[in-house]
Phi, psi and omega in degrees: 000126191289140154243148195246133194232108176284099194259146166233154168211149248201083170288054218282355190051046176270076198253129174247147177282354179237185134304145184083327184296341189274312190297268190353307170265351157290351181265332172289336171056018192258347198296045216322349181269283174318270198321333168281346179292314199272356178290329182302284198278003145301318176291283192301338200012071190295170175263284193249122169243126182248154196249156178209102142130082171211115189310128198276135152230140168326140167096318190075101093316294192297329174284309160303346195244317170308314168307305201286001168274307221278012175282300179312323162297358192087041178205108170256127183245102163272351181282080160251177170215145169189124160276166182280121169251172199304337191300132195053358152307105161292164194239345201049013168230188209261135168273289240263339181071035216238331176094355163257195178206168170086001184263152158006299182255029162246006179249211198269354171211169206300132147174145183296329175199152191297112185125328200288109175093041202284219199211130194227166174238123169219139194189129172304346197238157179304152160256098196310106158279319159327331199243005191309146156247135183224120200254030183286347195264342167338115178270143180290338157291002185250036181287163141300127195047037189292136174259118193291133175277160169184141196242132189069350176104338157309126182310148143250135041222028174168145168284350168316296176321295197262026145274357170205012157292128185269131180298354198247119209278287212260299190153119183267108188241162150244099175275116188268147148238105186314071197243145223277152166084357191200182195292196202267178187251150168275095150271123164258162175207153185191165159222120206269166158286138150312134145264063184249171175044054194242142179244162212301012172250006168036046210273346173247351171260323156286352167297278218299312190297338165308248182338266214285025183255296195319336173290323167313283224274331151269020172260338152288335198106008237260359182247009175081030156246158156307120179277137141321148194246321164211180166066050156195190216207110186286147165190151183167207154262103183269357197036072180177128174245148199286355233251269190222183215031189202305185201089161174267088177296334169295321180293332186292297192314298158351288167295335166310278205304018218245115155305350183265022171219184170203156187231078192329339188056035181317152218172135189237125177348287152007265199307310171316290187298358175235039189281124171311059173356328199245017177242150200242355143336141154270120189319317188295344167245034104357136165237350198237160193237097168258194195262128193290162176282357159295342182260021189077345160293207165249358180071200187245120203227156163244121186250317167246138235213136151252109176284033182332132172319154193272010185280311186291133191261123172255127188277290171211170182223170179186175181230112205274076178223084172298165183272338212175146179066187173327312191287350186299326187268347159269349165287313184301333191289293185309318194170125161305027153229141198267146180288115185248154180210180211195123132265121165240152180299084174280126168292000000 
């Protein structure tokens, strides 16, 4: 009898200005936001969940202490994984092009201190650590075919800069799991840089379209490791929608259109009932709740995405954005952004 495996990916912005501090209010149990994050994710209870915008600490002490609430809720993780990503690594050089340093967006991705907004993993099933790949160290110039920023024709914001920038804002991994009944399932997982906050050297919007290009070009080979042939699952925060708002939007479009994937097309009550009027996109598949664009915001996007290999069988997906009442307001409470998931079919 096929058993059914729920995977999700889950931008909850459990994010703090300082180190430690994420622990903190996870220990204080007082947190109107954590609580509702775990209310979230006990009602969907995915088996593999990847988190995108969660503070890194050594040890995962915060990560570990967040598992032991959300065990007490009925969603046991006994599996996490989770590396220091790029996000708050200082470079000590001016990333930004701003004429200082030592601020945020200097370092090698946006982050207030080294960790800050990192990417964590939870899971019923082992995680092969051994077999873990992490293209985070990846510089963007040596991506294959990277489109680079530059003003006047001079790299930006220094050839200094772009002698040790790394293309992986937060961090790009391939994580195997060791899940019943067939060989192990492949998660790649990431998180892009917003292709925002940009001056006419477009340095973040060609950053983010990048980062979501490196899963092609490593499904060509293009990057000199072993590809997967099946059995795995592209996911994360891409910050890009194929539709509307900002950004190299072809790019986004591009891994959708990729025949070595499928695109479940998860979709929500929610989303549907808040449809942006100036976006042509479909609402119903939106994972983020912004401010509309008519107020000067980016409106409501789909940002975030489960690719399953096209070999895998998907029974249904969704985006956890209720229509109405209280849960509406407990997604809203956990993150402007929803929790999106995929159950696939294991024979």
């Amino acid at each position: 009898m096929a058993e059914t495996v729920r995977i999700a990916s889950y931008s909850p912005e459990l994010t703090r200005k300082g180190p430690g501090l994420l622990l903190r209010d996870i220990l204080k149990g007082e947190d109107e936001q954590i609580d509702a994050f775990i209310s979230v994710v006990a009602e969907l209870s995915p088996d593999i969940l990847l988190l995108t915008g969660f503070d890194y600490d050594a040890g995962n002490v915060a990560l570990r202490t967040l598992t032991e609430r959300l065990a007490e809720a009925g969603a046991d993780y006994p599996h996490l994984f989770s590396l220091l990503p790029n996000s708050g690594m200082a470079t000590k050089l001016d990333m930004d092009g701003n004429g200082r340093t030592g601020e945020p967006r200097d370092a090698q991705g946006y982050g207030r201190f080294s960790g800050h907004g990192g990417m964590a993993l939870l899971s019923r099933f082992p995680v092969i650590e051994e077999e873990v790949r992490d293209f985070s160290e990846l510089l963007w110039k040596d991506l294959p075919g990277a489109h680079l920023p530059a003003t006047g024709g001079v790299p930006f914001p220094s050839e200094e800069a772009f002698a040790i920038q790394r293309l992986s804002s937060t961090g790009h991994w391939v994580v195997p799991i060791r899940w019943p009944g067939r060989a192990a399932l492949s998660l790649l997982a990431m998180s892009a840089t917003p292709p925002v906050f940009d001056g006419l050297e477009y340095r973040n919007g060609l950053r983010n379209a990048d980062e979501i290009r490196l899963w092609r070009v490593f499904l060509d080979g293009g990057l000199g490791e072993p590809v997967p042939q099946q059995a795995f699952v592209i996911l994360g925060n891409m910050n890009l929608d194929p539709n509307d708002g900002d950004g190299r939007r072809e790019a986004m479009a591009a891994l959708l259109a990729d025949p070595r994937l499928q695109d479940p097309l998860p979709a929500s009550p929610g989303a549907r009932a808040a449809a942006d009027p100036a976006h042509s996109g479909g609402p119903g598949l939106d994972t983020a709740e912004w401010s509309p664009a008519a107020e000067g915001g980016a409106g409501n996007l789909r940002v975030d995405y489960l690719l399953p290999s096209a070999d895998l069988e998907v029974v249904t997906s969704g985006v956890h954005w209720p229509a109405a009442g209280g849960v509406q307001e407990l997604a809203r409470n956990a993150s402007r952004h929803r929790m999106v998931w995929v159950d696939i079919s294991i024979p």
